[in-house]
Structures are given as C-alpha cells and as structure tokens.
C-alpha positions as CSV (number, residue, x, y, z in Angstrom):
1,X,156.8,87.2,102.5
2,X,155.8,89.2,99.3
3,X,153.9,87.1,96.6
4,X,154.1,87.4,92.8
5,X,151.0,88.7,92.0
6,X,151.5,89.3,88.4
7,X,150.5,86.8,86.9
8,X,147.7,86.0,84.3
9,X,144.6,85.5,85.7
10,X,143.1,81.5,85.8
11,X,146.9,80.1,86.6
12,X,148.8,79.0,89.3
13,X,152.3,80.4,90.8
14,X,154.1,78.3,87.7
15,X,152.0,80.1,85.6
16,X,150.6,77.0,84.5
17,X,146.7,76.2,83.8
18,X,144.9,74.3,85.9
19,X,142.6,71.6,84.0
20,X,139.5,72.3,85.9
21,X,140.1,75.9,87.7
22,X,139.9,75.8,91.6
23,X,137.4,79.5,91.0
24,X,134.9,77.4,89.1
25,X,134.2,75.0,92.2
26,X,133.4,78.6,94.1
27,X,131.6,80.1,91.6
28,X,129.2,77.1,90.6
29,X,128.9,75.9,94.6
30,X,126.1,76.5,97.0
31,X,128.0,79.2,98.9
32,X,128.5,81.6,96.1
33,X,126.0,84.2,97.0
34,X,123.1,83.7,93.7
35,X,120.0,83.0,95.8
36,X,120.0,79.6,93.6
37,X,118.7,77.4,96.7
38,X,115.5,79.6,96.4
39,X,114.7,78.3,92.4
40,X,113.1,74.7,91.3
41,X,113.1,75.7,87.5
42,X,109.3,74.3,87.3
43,X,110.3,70.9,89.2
44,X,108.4,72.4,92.3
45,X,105.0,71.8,89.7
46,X,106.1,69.0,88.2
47,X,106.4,67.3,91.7
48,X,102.9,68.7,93.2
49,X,101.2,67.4,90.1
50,X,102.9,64.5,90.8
51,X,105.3,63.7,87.3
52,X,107.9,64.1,89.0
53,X,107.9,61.9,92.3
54,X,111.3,59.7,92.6
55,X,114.5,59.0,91.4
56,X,113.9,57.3,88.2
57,X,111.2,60.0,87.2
58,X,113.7,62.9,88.2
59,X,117.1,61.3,86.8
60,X,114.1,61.7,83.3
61,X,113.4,65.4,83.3
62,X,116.9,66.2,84.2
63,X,118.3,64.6,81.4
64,X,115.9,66.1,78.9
65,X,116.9,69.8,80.3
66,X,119.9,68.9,79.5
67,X,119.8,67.2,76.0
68,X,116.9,69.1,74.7
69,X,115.3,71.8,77.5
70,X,116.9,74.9,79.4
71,X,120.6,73.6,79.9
72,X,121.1,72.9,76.5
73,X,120.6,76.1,75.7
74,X,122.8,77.6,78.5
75,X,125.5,75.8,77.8
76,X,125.4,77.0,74.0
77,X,124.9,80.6,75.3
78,X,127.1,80.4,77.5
79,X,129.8,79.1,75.1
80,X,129.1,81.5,72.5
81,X,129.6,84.2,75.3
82,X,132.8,83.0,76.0
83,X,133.5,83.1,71.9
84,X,131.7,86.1,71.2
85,X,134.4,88.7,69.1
86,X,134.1,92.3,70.5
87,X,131.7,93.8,72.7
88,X,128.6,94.1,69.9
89,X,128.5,90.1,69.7
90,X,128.5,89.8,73.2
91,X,125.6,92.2,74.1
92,X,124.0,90.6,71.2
93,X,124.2,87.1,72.8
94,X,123.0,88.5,76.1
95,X,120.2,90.2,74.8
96,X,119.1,86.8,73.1
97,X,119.5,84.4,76.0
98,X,117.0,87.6,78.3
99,X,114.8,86.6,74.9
100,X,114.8,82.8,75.4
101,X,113.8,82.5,79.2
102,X,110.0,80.8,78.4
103,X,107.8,82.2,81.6
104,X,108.0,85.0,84.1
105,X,109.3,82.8,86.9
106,X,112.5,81.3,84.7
107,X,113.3,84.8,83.3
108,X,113.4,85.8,87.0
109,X,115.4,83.0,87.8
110,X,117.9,83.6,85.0
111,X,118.8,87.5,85.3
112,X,118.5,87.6,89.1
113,X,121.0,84.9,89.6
114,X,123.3,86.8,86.7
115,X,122.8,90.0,88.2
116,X,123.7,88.4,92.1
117,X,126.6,86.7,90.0
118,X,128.0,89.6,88.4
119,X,127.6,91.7,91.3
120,X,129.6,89.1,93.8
121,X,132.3,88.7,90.9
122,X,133.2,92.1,91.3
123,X,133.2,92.8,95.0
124,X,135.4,89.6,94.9
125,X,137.4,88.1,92.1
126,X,137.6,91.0,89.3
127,X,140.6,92.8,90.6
128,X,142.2,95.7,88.8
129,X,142.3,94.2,85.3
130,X,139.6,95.2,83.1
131,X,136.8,92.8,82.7
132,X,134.6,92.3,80.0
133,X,131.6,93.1,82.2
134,X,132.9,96.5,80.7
135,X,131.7,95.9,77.5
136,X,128.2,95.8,78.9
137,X,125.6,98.1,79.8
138,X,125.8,97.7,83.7
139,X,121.8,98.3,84.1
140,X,121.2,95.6,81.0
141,X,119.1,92.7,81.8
142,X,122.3,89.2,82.2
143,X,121.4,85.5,82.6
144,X,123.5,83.9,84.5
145,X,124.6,81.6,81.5
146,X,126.3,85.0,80.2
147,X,127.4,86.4,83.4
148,X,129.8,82.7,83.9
149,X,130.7,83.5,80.5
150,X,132.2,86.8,81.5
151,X,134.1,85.6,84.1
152,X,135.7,82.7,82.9
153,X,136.3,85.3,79.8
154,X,138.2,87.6,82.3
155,X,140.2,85.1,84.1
156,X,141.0,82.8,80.9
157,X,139.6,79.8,82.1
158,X,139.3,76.7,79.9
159,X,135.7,76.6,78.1
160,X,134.9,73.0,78.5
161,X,135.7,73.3,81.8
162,X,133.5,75.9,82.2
163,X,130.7,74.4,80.5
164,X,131.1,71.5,83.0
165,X,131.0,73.1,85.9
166,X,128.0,75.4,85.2
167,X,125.8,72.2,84.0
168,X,126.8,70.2,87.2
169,X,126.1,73.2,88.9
170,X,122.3,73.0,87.7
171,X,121.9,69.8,88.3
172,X,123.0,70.0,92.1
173,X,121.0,72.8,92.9
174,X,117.8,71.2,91.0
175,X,118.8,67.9,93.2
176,X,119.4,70.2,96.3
177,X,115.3,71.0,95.5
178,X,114.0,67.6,94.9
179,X,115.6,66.7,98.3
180,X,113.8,69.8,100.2
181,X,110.3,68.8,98.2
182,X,110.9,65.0,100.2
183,X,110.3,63.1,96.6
184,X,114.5,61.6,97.3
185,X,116.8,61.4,100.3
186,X,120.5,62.6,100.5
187,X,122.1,59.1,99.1
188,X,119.4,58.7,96.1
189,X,120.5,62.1,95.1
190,X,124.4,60.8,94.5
191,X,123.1,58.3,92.8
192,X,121.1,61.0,90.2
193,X,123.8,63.3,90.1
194,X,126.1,60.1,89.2
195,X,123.8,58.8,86.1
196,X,123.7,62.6,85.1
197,X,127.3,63.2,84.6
198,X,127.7,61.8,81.1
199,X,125.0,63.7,79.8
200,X,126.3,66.6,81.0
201,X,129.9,65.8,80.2
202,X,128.4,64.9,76.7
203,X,126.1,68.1,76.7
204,X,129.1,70.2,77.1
205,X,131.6,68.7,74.9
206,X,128.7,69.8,72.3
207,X,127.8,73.0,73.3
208,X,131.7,73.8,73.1
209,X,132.4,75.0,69.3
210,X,128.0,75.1,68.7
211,X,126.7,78.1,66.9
212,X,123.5,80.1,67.2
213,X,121.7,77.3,64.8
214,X,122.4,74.9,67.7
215,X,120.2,76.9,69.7
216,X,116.5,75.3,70.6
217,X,114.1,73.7,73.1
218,X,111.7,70.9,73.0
219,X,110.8,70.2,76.8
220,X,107.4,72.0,76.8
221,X,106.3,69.9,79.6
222,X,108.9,71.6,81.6
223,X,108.5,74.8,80.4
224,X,104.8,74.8,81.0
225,X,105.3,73.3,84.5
226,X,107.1,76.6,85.0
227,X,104.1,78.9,84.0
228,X,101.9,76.6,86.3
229,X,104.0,77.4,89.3
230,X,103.0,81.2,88.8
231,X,99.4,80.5,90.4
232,X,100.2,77.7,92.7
233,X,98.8,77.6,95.9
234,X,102.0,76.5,98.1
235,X,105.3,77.2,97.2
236,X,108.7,77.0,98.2
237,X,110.5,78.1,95.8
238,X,110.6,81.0,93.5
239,X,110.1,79.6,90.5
C-alpha cells in the first residue's frame, strides 16, 4: 500500500500538528546518537568536592542552571534560532552561543553534541527538502542549542514544545550522571526530575518570545566547577 508522503513536515497523515511532536522524544532521548551520557556539565566536580552530594543539594544546582546558569541561556538561543530572519541572523546567533560556552570542557560539550546532532539529523530525518542547516557554513563551530533549533526550524515543529523537550532533555542526562557518580538511586532521580519540571516548564515559556538582552549567567559556582574538572585526577565524564 502506497503512503502520502507529501505532506508538511512535523504533521501527521491529517495533516494536523501534533502538540508535542513524536521526533522531539527521539531527538532529546538517550538513544539519539550525541555522546551526551559521556558529559556532567561540571556536576562531576561539584560532586568530588562534595557540594553536590544528594537529592536536595542536586534538585539546587539544577534549578539554578535553569533559572539563571547554562540552560537559561540555551533555551534563549535556541529560541532565537528558531526566530532568527534569514540566514545572516542565524549564523549570527550561532556564532554567539560558540562565544558563551565559559570553559574548554563545556565548549567541547556544546559543539560536539551539535555537530553529532546535526550530523545524525541528516543521515536520518532531513529528507529531500532543503534544510536550514543550508544556510550555514557546514565546517562552522554549532552548539547543540542551535543545531535543535535547526531542526525543529526544518520540520515546523511548535517552539515551546521545543524548548520543553531540550530542557527536560538536560536535566535527564545531568540526572542520568548523578545516578552513575552513586550521590542518588534510580527512584530519587524521578523524584528530581519531578520538582524540576515547573522550572523548566516555566524556563521555557520565558525563553519563548526573549531577545538577545535576555541573555546572561550568574552560576559561577557552576561554571568554575567546570574549569576544575579540566585537572581532576579521576574522571568519568568528559566534562
């Protein structure tokens, strides 16, 4: 049996839009191929210095990534990707989120995961229409904030949606770690995850129409935990 195929990218076989698009559950999950599960963002530091060393302390540092560290900022970029007019604004906004990444280890973390992003997004899901990874020097630096961006872009996907999924999306993997570093077990994990979601819900809804003024971090405890893990001893994660 033949199948309609012609449709707009990001709907269904009604041609109706989904409310929270099926691709962004593959996208944002373990499986999709990002090397995420080998990043802590810093929280490998935070927990061998101890600041970081249970559920209450780690529902606390997440929150402020997300109110006022890294996330906020994603979210924003990744919005303004999304919004960005023509090709200029976009590399623009690309170029600036490469700028923001506060240590060598979170700027790894950022372009590599864009670049494995953008890479498995075009083996997989780009199709025949043109993408607006076009409009972008392929051998140019990408976060992955940007590289979502493009994608939900190509396929029309609804923003706040979007910006959901990609900050849930942080938090599990960041969970994932804290669970593999033995500070919380599978069950207190749910129960961060489940405090979390407003603020990310809440982070989201504000990063959705935000400008370039909106941009800004104030988690230098995080930040600094992330140049730390540069010279540390033990490690198991990247960065």
């Amino acid at each position: 049996m033949s199948q309609d195929i012609s449709r707009s990218p990001g709907t269904d076989a009604s041609g109706r839009k989904p409310d929270f698009p099926a691709e962004l559950l593959v996208w944002l999950s373990p499986s999709f191929p990002v090397g995420a599960f080998a990043y802590s963002h810093g929280l490998e530091n935070e927990v061998a210095e101890k600041r970081v060393n249970d559920a209450a302390s780690l529902t606390e540092w997440l929150a402020a990534l997300t109110t006022h560290g890294s996330l906020h900022n994603d979210l924003i970029l990744l919005s303004l990707a999304c919004r960005a007019k023509d090709s200029a604004a976009l590399r623009e906004i690309s170029e600036l989120a490469c700028a923001l990444q506060p240590s060598s280890e979170r700027s790894a973390e950022a372009l590599v995961q864009g670049e494995n992003f953008r890479v498995a997004y075009q083996a997989g899901w780009e199709g025949e229409q043109r993408s607006r990874f076009d409009d972008v020097d392929e051998n140019a630096p990408m976060t992955l904030a940007v590289a979502v961006a493009i994608a939900a872009y190509d396929r029309e996907l609804p923003l706040l949606a979007t910006l959901d999924a990609f900050g849930l999306g942080f938090h599990t993997n960041l969970v994932s770690a804290a669970i593999r570093l033995n500070i919380i077990g599978q069950y207190d994990g749910q129960r961060v995850l489940a405090k979390l979601l407003p603020n990310i819900r809440a982070a989201a809804k504000s990063a959705e129409y935000a400008c370039e003024d909106d941009l800004g971090s104030a988690t230098f405890a995080a930040d600094i935990a992330s140049m730390k893990h540069e010279t540390q001893t033990t490690r198991l994660f990247r960065s």
